[in-house]
Each structure stands twice: as C-alpha cells, then as structure tokens.
C-alpha positions in Angstrom: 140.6 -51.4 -22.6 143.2 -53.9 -23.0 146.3 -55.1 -21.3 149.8 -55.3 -22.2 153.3 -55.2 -21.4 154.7 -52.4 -22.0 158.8 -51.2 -21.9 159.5 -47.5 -21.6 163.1 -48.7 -20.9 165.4 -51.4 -21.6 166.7 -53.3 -18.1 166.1 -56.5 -16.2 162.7 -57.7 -16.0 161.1 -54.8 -13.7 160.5 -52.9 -16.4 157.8 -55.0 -18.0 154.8 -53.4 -16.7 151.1 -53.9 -17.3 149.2 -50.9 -19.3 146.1 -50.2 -20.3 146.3 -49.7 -24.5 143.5 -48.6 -26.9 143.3 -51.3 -29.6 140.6 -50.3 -31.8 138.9 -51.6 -34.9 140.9 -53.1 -37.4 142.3 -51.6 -40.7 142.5 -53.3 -44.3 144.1 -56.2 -44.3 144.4 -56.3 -40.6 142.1 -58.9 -38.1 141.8 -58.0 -34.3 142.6 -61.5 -32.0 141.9 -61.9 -28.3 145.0 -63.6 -27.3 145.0 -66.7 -24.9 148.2 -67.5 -25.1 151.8 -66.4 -25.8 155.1 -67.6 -26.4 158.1 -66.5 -24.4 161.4 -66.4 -25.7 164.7 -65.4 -25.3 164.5 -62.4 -28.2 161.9 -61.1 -25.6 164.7 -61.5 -23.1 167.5 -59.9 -25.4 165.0 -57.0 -26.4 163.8 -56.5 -22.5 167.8 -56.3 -21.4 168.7 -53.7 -24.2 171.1 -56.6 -26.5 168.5 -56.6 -29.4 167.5 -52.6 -30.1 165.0 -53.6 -32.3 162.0 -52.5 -30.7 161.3 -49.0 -30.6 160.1 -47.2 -27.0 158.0 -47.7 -25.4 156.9 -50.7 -27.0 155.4 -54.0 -26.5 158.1 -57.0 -26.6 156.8 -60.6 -27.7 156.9 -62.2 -31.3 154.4 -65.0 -30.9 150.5 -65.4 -29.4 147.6 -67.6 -30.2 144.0 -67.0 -30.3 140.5 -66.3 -31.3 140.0 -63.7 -34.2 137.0 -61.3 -33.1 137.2 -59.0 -35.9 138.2 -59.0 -39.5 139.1 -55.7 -41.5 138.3 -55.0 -45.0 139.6 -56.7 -47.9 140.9 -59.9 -45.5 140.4 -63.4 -47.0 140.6 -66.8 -45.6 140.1 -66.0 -42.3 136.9 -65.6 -40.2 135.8 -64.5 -36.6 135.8 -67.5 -34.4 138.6 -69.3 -35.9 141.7 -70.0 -34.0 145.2 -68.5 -35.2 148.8 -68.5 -34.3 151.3 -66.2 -35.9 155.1 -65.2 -36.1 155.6 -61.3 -36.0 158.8 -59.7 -36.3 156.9 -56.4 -35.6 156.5 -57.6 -31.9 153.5 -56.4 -30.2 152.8 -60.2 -28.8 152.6 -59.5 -25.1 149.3 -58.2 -25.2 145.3 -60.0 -24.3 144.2 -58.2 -27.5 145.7 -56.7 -30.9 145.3 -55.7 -34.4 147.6 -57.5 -37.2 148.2 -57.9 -40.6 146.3 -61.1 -41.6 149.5 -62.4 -43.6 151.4 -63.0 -40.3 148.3 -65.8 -39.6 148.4 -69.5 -39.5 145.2 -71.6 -38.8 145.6 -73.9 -35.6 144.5 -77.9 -37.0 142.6 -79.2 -34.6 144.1 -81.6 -32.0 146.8 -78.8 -31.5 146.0 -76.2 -28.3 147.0 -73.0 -28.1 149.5 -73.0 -25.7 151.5 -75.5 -27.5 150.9 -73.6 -30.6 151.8 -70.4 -29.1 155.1 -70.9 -27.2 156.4 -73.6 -29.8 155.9 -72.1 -33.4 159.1 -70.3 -33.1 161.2 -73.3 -32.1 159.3 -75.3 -34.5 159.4 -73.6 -37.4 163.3 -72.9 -36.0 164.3 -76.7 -36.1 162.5 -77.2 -38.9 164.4 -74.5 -40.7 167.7 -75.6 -38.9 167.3 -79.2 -40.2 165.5 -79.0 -43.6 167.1 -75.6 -44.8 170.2 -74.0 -42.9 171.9 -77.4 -42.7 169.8 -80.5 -44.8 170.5 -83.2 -42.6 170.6 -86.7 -44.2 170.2 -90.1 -42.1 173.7 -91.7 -40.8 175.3 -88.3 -40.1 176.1 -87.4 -36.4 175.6 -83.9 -35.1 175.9 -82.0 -31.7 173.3 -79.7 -30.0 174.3 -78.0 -27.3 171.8 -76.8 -25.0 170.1 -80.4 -26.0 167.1 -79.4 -23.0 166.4 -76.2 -24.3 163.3 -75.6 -26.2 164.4 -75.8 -29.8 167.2 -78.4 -28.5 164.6 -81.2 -27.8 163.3 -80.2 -31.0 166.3 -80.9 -32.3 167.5 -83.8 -30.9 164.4 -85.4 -31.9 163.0 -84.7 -35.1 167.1 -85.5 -36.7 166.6 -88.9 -34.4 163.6 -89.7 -36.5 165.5 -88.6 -39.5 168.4 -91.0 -38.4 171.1 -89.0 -36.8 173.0 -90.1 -34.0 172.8 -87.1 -32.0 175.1 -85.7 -29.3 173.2 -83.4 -26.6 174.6 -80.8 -24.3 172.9 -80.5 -20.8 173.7 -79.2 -17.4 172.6 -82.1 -15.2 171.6 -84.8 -14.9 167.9 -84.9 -14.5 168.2 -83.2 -18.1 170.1 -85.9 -19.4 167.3 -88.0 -18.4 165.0 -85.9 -20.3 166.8 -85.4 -23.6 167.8 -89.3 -23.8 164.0 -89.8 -23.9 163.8 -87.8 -26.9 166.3 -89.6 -28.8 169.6 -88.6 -27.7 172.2 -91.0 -28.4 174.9 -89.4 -26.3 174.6 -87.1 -23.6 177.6 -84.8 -22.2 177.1 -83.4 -18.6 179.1 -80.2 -19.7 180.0 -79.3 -16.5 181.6 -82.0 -15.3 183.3 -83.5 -18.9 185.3 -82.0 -21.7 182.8 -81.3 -24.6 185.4 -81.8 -27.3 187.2 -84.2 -26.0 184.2 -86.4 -25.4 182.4 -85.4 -28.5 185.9 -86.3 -30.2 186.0 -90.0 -28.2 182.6 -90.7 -29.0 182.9 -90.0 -32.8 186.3 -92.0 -32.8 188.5 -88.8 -33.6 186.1 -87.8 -36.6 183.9 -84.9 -35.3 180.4 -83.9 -35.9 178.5 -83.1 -39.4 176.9 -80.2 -37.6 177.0 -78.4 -34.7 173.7 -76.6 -33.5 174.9 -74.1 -30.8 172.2 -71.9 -29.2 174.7 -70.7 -26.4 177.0 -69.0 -28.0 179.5 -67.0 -26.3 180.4 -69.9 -23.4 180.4 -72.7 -26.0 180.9 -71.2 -29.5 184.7 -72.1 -29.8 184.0 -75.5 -28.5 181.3 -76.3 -31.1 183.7 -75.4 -34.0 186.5 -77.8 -32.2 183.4 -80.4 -31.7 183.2 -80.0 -36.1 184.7 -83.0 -38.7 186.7 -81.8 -41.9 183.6 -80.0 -44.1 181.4 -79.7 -41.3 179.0 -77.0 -40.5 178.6 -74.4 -37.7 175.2 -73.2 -36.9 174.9 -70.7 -34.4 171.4 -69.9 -34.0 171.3 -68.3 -30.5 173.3 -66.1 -27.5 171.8 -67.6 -24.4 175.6 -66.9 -22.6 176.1 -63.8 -24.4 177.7 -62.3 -28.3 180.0 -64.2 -29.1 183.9 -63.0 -29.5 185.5 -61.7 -33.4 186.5 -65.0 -34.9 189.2 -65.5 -37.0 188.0 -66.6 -40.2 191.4 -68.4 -40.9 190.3 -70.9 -38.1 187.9 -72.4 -40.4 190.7 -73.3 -42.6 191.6 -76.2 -40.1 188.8 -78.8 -41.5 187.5 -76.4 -44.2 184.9 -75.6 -42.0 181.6 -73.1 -42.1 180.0 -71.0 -40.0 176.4 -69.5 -40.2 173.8 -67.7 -38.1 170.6 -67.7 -39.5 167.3 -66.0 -38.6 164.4 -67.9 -38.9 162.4 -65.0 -40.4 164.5 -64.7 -43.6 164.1 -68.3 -44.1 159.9 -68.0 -43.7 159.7 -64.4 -45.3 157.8 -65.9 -48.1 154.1 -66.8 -46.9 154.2 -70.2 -48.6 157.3 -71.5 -47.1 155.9 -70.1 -43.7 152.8 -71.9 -44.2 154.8 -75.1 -45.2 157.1 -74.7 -42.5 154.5 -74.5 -39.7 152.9 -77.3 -41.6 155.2 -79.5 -41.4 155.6 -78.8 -37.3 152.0 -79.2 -36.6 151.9 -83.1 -38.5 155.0 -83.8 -36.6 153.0 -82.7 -33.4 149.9 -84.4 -34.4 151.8 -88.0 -36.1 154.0 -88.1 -32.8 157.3 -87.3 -34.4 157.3 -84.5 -31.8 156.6 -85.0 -28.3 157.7 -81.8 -26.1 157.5 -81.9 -22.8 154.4 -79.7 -21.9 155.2 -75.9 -21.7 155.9 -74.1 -18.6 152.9 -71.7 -18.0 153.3 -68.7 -16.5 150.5 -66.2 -15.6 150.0 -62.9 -17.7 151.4 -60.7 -15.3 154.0 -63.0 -14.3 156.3 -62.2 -17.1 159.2 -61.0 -14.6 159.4 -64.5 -13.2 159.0 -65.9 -16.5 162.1 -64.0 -17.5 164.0 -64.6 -14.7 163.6 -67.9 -14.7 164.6 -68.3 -18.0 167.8 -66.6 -17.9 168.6 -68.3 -14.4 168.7 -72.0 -16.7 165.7 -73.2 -14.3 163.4 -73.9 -17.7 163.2 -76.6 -20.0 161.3 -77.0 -22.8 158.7 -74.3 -24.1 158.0 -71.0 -21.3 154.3 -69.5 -22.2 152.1 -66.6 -20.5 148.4 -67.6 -20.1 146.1 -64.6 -20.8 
C-alpha cells in the first residue's frame, strides 16, 4: 500500500495525517510515479486551514511532486518507465510516495536538475516566470518592488528582473534576509519593520514610485504596495501570506491611473505548450546560472505539520520540500 496525507477536515496542521491508500494500475492516458519529492506551498497551507475550499474531503492536499514513472497506461506517448518527471496539478493529490496522473500534467526533468529542486520550485518558477514575462512584461531600466523579497518566488523575482535589468526594491523582515536577497540582486532593501515602506520606496525612487509592485503578502502590505506604485504603474498581487485582503475602492486607482491584478499561474500555463515553455525557460535559468536559489528546506515525509508551521511562523526562506 501506499502513503499519503490525508485531510478529513480543514484546521491547523494536525489534521494532516498519514493513510494507507490503494493506488492501482493506471488508466488511459494516466502513468503511475513513485514520488521522491514534493513541493510545499502556501496553497497547501490555505487549503489545510479551510481559506481555499477547493479540495474536496477527505482529500489529499499538495500541487507539485517529482519522480520516477513505474507504470504507463494505455494510449500515453512520450513518456516511459524510468524516466524522471515533475508536474503542476491543480487536481492536488501531491502529498503522496505514489499516484496515478494524467500524463499531460508531466514535464521531463533535464539532467543536471534534481528532484528536489524540481519539485518544490516549479511552482515559483514557472510563477516568476509568468509574473515577469506575461502578467507584467518587464523591460530593462524600470524599477519594481517585491515585497516578501526572501520568500520563495521573491528571490526568484528579485533575481531573474536583476538579470533582465531592473533595479529592484525587496521587502524582508530582518536583517540576515537582507543579506540574502542583496546577494541575489537586490538593489535596495527595506527592513519593513523598522522603516516606512512607502516612504522609503518613495525616497529611493526620487518621489517617482515603482513600475510594478509584486506583493505576495497581501492583506498587511496590499495598500502600501499600491502607495509604493508611479503614475501607470502596475499592481500584482499574486499571494495572501498575511491574509484576504480588504474591498478596495476601485476609484483609488484613479490617483496615478493605476492597475490592479491577481493572477493564477494555472490560467496562464493551461495550454500544454506554454506550460512546457514556461518550465523550460526556468530549468535553462537553473542550469545557465541566471537562477541560483538558495537550496530548499527539506523536510521529512511525515513531517508535514512542522513544515507547515514553520512556514506560516516566517521561519523559511527560499523553497520548503517533503522528502519521500
């Protein structure tokens, strides 16, 4: 039998509990992987805590794994047992050492990329490469703010538009993750605690503002990102690590002619081909070194409560992954 996760209820992270689930052979179209990896994220948390009803119960949480495919279904082409894959699923099902699933959902791993890094970055890969190619197409010389800069699309961020030519302004916490994100590119850093993020972002742009704001936060630091914004500039709130954020006003916007967005990755990837192109284009930024995360925190399998916690208590950086 194989393990998995399973959540009868929605709560804090007790309610993840290892089961004992009957995968089976796979169907048409369908490949069965043993998993070795998986991504953690904070959907899983926002699912787990009740904020996202999305997945019905019980049901397994988790949107990303990596691993080995041991058995391929009829009618699947282009992939093979032994070969490793990573995939995205909205369907969830992830936190699992085995499963069946539709062989669209695959990507092959390139070699010189492990699965660990493949499994608990495509999300926030394919994320910032959506966020800076797509949502908001960033162009060299423009200046843009990420809050959460240490998070793990946030170093992402702040340095693939580095490479691109931004001057990037970064959110953090503290200072030991100021440290961190200046090594990835960022330009300026605001310790949000202890200064004003507007009126620094403000001083530092000489009273213009910011192209773009990438805000992951949301409810804390929402408002403050759509000060942070220059006439014609762009909010893109792609996350709710604080919480929903308040009704806006859409007359606010009016001030600088201003935009607001929140995109989902998966409508952005929905066609297989810009999937495949998107995850493409993070592996060769892995493998050229455009992209050098900070390795992932691992956690054990049945760890996931810690992983959780620890997550939602700010004490991560970077990628969070279960080893199976």
């Amino acid at each position: 039998m194989a393990k998995a996760l399973v959540m009868r209820e929605t709560g804090g992270p007790e309610v993840l509990r290892v089961e004992e689930v009957d995968v089976g052979d796979p169907g048409p179209g369908e490949v069965r992987i043993k998993q070795t990896a998986i991504g953690v994220n904070f959907h899983d948390i926002y699912v787990r805590s009740g904020l996202y009803q999305t997945l019905p119960l019980p049901g397994i949480p988790g949107l990303e794994a990596a691993g080995e495919i041991t058995a391929v279904g009829e009618g699947v082409g282009g992939f093979a047992v032994g070969e490793r894959v990573v995939y995205v699923s909205g369907n969830y099902g992830a936190y699992a050492d085995e499963r069946l699933i539709s062989a669209d959902t695959l990507v092959k791993i390139p070699d010189g990329v492990d699965e660990i890094s493949a499994a608990s970055m495509m999300v926030r890969g394919s994320t910032a490469h959506v966020l800076l190619h797509q949502v908001f197409p960033l162009q060299a010389g423009q200046t843009i703010l990420v809050q959460s800069a240490a998070g793990g699309v946030g170093q992402l961020l702040v340095q693939w538009a580095h490479h691109m030519g931004a001057t990037v302004i970064g959110t953090v916490g503290s200072e030991e993750k100021a440290e961190l994100v200046r090594a990835r590119g960022c330009d300026h850093v605001i310790l949000y605690r202890q200064e004003d993020i507007v009126e620094r972002v403000r001083e530092i742009t000489q009273g213009e503002g910011v192209a773009v704001a990438y805000d992951s936060v949301g409810k804390d630091t929402f408002y403050k990102s759509l000060d942070c914004l220059a006439p014609l500039g762009h909010l893109v709130n792609f996350g709710q690590s604080s919480g929903p954020v308040e009704p806006m006003p859409v007359s606010l916007l009016a001030r600088g002619s201003n935009t607001v967005v929140r995109p989902m990755r998966g409508h952005y990837t929905r066609d297989p081909k810009e999937r495949d192109a998107t995850a493409a284009a993070f592996f060769e930024a892995l493998k050229s070194g455009v992209l050098t995360p900070e390795p992932p925190r691992v956690y054990p399998f049945e760890q996931i409560g810690q992983a959780h916690q620890d997550m939602e208590d700010r004490l991560t950086s970077g990628a969070v992954a279960l080893k199976v």
